[in-house]
Z-matrix of the N, CA and C atoms (Angstrom, degrees):
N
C 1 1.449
C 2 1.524 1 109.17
N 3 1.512 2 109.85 1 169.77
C 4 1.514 3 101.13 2 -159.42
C 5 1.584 4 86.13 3 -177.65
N 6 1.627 5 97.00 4 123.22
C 7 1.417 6 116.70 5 -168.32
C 8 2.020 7 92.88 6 -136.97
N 9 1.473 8 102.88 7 117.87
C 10 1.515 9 112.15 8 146.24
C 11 2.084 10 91.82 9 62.06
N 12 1.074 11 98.01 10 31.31
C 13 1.913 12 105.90 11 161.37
C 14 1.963 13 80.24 12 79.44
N 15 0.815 14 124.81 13 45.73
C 16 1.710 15 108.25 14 176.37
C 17 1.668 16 101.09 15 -136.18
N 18 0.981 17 132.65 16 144.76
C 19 1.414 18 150.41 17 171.61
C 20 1.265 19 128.86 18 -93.94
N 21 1.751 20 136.09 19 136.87
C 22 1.160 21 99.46 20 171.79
C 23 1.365 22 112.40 21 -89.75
N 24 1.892 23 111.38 22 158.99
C 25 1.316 24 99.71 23 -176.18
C 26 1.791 25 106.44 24 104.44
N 27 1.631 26 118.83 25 -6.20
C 28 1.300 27 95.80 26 179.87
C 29 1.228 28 119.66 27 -143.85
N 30 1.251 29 91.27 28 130.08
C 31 1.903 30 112.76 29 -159.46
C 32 2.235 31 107.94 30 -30.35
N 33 1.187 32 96.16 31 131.92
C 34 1.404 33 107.90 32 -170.08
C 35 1.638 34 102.76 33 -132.14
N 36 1.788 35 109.03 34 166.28
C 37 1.657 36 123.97 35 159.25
C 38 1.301 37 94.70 36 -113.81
N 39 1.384 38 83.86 37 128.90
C 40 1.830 39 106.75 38 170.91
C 41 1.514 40 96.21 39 -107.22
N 42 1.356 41 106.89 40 139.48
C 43 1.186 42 119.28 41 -178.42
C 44 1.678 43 113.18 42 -112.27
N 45 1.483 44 112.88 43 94.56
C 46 1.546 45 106.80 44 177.23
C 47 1.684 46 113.01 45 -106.93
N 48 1.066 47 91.55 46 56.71
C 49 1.949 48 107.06 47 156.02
C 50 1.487 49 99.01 48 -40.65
N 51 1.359 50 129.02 49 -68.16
C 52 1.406 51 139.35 50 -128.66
C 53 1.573 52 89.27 51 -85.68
N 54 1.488 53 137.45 52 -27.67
C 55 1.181 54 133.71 53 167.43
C 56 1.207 55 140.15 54 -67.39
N 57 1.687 56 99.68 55 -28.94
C 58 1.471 57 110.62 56 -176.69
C 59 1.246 58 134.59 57 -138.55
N 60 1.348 59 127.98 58 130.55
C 61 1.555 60 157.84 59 -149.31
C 62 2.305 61 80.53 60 -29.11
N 63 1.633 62 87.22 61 143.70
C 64 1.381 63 116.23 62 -179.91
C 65 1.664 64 107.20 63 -49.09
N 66 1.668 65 115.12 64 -30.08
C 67 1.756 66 124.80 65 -147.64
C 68 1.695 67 93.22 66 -102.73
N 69 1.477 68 105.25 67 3.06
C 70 1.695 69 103.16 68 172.79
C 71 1.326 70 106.16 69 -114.89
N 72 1.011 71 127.37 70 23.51
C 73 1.706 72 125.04 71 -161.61
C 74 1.413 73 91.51 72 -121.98
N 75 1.856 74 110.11 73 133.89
C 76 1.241 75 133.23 74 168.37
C 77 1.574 76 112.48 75 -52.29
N 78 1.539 77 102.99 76 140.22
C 79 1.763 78 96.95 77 160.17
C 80 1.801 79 125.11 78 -5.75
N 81 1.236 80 87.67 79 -62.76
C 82 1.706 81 102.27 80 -170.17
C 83 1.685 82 104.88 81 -68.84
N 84 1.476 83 120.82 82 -24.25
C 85 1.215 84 96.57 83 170.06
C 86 1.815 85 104.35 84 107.83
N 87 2.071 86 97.07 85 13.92
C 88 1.379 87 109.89 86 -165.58
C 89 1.403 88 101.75 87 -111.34
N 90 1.428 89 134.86 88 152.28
C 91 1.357 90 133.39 89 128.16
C 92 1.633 91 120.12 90 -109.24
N 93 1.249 92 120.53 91 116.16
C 94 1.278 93 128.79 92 -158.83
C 95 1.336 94 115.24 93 -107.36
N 96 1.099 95 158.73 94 110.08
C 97 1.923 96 151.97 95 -148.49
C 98 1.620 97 90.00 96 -140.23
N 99 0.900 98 116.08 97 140.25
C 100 2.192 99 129.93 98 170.24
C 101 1.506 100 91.54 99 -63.09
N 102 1.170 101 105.04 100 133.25
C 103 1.611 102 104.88 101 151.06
C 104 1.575 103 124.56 102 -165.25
N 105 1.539 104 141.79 103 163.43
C 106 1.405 105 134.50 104 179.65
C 107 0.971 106 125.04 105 -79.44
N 108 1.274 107 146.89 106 145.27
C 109 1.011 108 136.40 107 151.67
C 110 1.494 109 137.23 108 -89.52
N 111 1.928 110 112.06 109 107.29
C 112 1.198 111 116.08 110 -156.80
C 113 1.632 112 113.78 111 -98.38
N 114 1.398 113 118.45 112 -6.75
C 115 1.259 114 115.24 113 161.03
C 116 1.485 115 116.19 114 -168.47
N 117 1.747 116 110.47 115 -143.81
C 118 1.304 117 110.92 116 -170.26
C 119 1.220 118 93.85 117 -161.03
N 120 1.395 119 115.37 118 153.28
C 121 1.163 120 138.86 119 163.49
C 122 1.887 121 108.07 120 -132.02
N 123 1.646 122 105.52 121 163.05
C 124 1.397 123 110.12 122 179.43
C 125 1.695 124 121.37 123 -41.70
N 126 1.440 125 100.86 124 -23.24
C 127 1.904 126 108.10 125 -169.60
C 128 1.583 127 91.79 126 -132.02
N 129 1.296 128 121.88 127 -24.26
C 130 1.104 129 97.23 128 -164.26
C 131 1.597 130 113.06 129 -138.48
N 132 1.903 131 107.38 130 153.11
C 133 1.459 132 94.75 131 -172.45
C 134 1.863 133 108.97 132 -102.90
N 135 1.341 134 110.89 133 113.18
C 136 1.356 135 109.12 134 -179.02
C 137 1.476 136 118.08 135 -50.20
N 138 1.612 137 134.72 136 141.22
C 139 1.499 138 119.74 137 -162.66
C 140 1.312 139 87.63 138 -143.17
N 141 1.630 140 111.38 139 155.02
C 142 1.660 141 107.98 140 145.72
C 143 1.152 142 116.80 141 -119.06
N 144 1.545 143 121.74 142 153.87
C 145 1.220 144 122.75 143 -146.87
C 146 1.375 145 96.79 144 -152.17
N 147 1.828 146 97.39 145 154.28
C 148 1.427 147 106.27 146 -174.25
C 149 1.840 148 110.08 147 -82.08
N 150 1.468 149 113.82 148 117.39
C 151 1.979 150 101.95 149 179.37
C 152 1.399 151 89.34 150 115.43
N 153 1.175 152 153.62 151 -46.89
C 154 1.612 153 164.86 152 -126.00
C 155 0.935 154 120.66 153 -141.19
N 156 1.312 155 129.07 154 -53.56
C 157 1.533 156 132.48 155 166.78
C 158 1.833 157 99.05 156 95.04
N 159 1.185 158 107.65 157 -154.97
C 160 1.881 159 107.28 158 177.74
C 161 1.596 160 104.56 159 -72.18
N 162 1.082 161 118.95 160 158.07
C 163 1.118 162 141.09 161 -141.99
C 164 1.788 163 126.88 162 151.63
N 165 1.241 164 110.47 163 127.60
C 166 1.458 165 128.48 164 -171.85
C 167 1.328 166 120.25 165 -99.43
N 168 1.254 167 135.86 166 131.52
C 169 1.255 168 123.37 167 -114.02
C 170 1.617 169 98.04 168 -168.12
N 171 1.379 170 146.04 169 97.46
C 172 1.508 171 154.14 170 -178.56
C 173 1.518 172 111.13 171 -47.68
N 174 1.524 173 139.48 172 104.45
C 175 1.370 174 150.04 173 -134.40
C 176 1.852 175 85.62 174 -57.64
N 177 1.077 176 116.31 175 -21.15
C 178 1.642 177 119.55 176 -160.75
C 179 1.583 178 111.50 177 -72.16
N 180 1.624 179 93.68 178 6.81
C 181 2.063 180 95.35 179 -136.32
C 182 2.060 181 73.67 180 -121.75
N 183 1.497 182 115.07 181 -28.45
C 184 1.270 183 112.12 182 -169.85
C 185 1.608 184 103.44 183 -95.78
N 186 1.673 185 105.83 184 160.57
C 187 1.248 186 108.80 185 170.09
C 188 1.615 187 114.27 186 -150.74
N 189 1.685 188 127.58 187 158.39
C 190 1.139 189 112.46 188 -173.78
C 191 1.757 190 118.01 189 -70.95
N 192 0.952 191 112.73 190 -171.75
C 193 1.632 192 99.47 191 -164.65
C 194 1.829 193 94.80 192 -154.29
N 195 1.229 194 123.78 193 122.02
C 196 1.645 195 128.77 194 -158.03
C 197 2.068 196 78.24 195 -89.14
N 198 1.022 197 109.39 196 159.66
C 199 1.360 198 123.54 197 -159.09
C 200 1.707 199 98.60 198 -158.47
N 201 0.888 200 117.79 199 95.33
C 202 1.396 201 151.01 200 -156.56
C 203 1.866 202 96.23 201 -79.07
């Protein structure tokens, strides 16, 4: 399955800005953690993540991740 160019199964940055205190947030205003992506829902892409565990997540909040 395949939601919004994302796969399940492939390594992503989850971005949890919206979780955590203003004095941990990058320049840009990011907090970024590695994580998989294990599914999908209609709005949202289910992820696992490093600190968080599974968790559902607004496609705006994920990003691709170069995997070396």
């Amino acid at each position: 399955m395949e939601k919004q160019n994302f796969k399940l199964g492939e390594k992503v940055w989850v971005n949890l800005s919206s979780f955590m205190p203003k004095s941990t947030l990058a320049d840009d205003g990011t907090f970024k953690v590695c994580g998989t992506v294990v599914g999908f829902t209609a709005k949202r892409i289910i992820a696992n993540c490093e600190g968080r565990g599974v968790g559902y997540y607004k496609a705006q909040n994920i990003s691709k991740r170069e995997v070396a």
